[in-house]
Residue, then its C-alpha position, 0 to 999 in steps of 0.5 A: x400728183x407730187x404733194x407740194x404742187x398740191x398743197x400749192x394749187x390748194x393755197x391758191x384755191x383758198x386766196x382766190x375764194x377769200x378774194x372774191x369774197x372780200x370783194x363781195x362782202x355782205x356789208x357797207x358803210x358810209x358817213x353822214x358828211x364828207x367833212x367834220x370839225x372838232x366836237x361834231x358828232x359823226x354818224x355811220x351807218x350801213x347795211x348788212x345783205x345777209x344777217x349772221x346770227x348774232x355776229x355783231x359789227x366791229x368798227x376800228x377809226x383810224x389816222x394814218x395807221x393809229x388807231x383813234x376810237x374802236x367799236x362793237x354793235x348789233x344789227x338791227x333786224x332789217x339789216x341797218x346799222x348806226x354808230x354816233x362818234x363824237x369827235x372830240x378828245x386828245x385823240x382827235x387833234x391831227x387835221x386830214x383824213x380819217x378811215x373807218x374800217x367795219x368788219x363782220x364776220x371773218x372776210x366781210x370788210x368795209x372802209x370809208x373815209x372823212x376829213x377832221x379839222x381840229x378847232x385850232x385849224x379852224x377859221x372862225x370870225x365875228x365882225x360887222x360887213x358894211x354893206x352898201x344901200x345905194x341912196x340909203x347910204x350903208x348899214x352893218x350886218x352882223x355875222x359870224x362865219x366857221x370854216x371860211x372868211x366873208x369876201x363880200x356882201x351886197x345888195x342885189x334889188x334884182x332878187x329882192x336880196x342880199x349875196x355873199x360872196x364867201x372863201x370857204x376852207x372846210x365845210x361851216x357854217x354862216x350866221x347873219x343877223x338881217x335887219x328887217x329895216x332893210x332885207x326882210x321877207x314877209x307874207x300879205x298879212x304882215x307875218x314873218x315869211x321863209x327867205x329864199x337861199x340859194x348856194x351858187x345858183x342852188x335852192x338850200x335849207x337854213x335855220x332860223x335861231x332867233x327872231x326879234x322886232x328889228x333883226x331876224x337870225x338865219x345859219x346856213x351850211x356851206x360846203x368847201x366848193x361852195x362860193x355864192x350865197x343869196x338870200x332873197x326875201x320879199x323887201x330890200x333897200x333899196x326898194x326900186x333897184x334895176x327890176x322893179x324901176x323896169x316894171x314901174x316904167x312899163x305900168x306908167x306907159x301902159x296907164x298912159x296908152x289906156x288913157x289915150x285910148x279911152x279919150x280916142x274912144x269917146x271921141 
């Protein structure tokens, strides 16, 4: 066999197997969130399917090729790996998306990818939205939004609640002061009740910060997607609204057919 169609069939031996074991690669990767802002910490993590030795994790971030923060960490026994970056810095002032790249071993490659919005991108706002309460005339509610702006808030007696209607342009975070005098949740024996929040029609968590004899503090996380938020308690002004006017007048003819019935009776 002529040497060079050797060396040749050998060279394409070796870039086919690196190949397959690239494609293959005994460890992944993944970010906690989608999207960060400045000064968010960013949590990767991952797993390594087969644990070399003591061969630790190399991990390079990058911004359109340039290369932002660097990294070298152990895996743990089980094969699970963490790193925490801060994002913040004179590296970290270009807004799009960033690559994280680790490596282990020689051909063992994972990528993932984020979005950054440095803080001079970031739309941030604290006002007070007056807020129609029909015969109760209006009220403002306090509220600081991060990451989008407040398109309308209004009571809704259906639910009980209030709903928001936001313009997201990253992910952030709304922060409402609610006045227990006309939104609040409580339970039967006065004390304070966990609200209901619903983002486009889907059940969420929120954080409750401060409580105070008039007003209850809550923080909800939005998505850039999202657009609808209610928070729905256990008491809103106006107390009768569409719901609660039906079942008042349900209760009233069925008294009036009871008692109806009772004199019927008794004749």
């Amino acid at each position: 066999m002529d040497i060079r169609i050797f060396y040749v069939l050998t060279l394409l031996a070796v870039i086919s197997s690196s190949t397959v074991f690239a494609e293959n690669s005994i460890i992944s990767i993944q970010t906690d969130k989608s999207n960060y802002n400045e000064e968010d910490s960013i949590l990767i993590s991952g797993n390594v399917s087969i644990i070399i030795g003591e061969t630790p994790v190399s991990l390079q971030l990058f911004k359109d090729g340039n290369l932002i923060d660097i990294a070298q960490f152990q895996v743990s026994e089980d094969g699970n790996y963490f790193h925490t970056i801060l994002a913040q810095g004179p590296l970290w002032k270009n807004q799009g998306e960033y690559t994280v790249k680790v490596v282990y071993g020689e051909a063992n490659i994972a990528e993932t990818s984020f979005t950054f919005s440095p803080a001079s991108e970031i739309i941030e706002a604290t006002n007070n939205f007056e807020v129609n309460a029909g015969d109760s005339g209006t009220f403002d509610l306090k509220y600081t939004i991060r990451g989008g702006t407040i398109e309308d808030i209004r009571i809704n007696p259906e639910i009980l609640g209030l709903t928001v209607e936001i313009n997201p342009v990253t992910e952030g975070t709304l922060v409402l002061d609610l006045p227990r005098k006309y939104i609040d949740a409580e339970k039967q024996n006065g004390k304070d009740e966990v609200f209901i929040v619903l983002i486009d029609d889907i059940q969420t968590t929120y954080d409750e910060s401060t409580t105070f004899s008039e007003s209850r503090t809550i923080t909800i996380d939005f998505k850039p997607n999202d657009s609808e938020i209610q928070i729905i308690g256990t008491y809103v002004i106006p107390e009768f609204g569409t719901i609660a006017m039906i079942i008042l007048t349900v209760g009233i003819m069925v008294s009036i057919l009871l008692t109806r019935n009772k004199f019927q009776i008794k004749i």
